[in-house]
N, C-alpha and C positions, 0 to 999 in steps of 0.2 A: 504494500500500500504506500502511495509516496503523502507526503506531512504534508496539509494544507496549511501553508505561510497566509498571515495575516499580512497587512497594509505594513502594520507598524511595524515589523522584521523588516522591510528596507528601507522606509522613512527614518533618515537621521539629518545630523546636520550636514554633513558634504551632499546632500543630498537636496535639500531646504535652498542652501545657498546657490548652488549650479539651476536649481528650474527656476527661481525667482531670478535670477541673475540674466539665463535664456529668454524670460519673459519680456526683460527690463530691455534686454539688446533687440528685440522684437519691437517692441513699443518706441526705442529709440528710434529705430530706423523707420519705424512709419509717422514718429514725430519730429523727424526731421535732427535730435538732436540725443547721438547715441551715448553719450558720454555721461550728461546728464542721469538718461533713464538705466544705464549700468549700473553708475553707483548708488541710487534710488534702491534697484530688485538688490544688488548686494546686500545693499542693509537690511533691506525687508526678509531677504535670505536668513540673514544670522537672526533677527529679531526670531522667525517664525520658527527656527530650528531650535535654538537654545528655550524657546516658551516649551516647545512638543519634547526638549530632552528632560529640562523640569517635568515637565507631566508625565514620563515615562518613568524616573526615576521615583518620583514618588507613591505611585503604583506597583510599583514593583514591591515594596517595603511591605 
């Protein structure tokens, strides 16, 4: 039988930061100003990553 993996087995943070980061170079380039919208999804990357590693970790417990 092969282990049904949930969502949260691969969501972490290098993980948070790279699709907000894709999102951001997306949105850059259709607003005209990628540089900007980079380091915007960057941050929002680590914000989103480091909230969901707190919540993982304290679950765990």
């Amino acid at each position: 039988m092969r282990k049904k993996y949930k969502m949260s087995d691969y969501w972490n943070m290098g993980t948070a930061i790279g699709l907000c980061t894709a999102i951001g170079i997306v949105l850059g380039a259709l607003l005209n100003n990628v540089v900007l919208w980079l380091c915007i999804g960057a941050g929002v990357g680590v914000v989103l990553g480091a909230i969901t590693q707190m919540y993982k970790k304290s679950s765990n417990q």
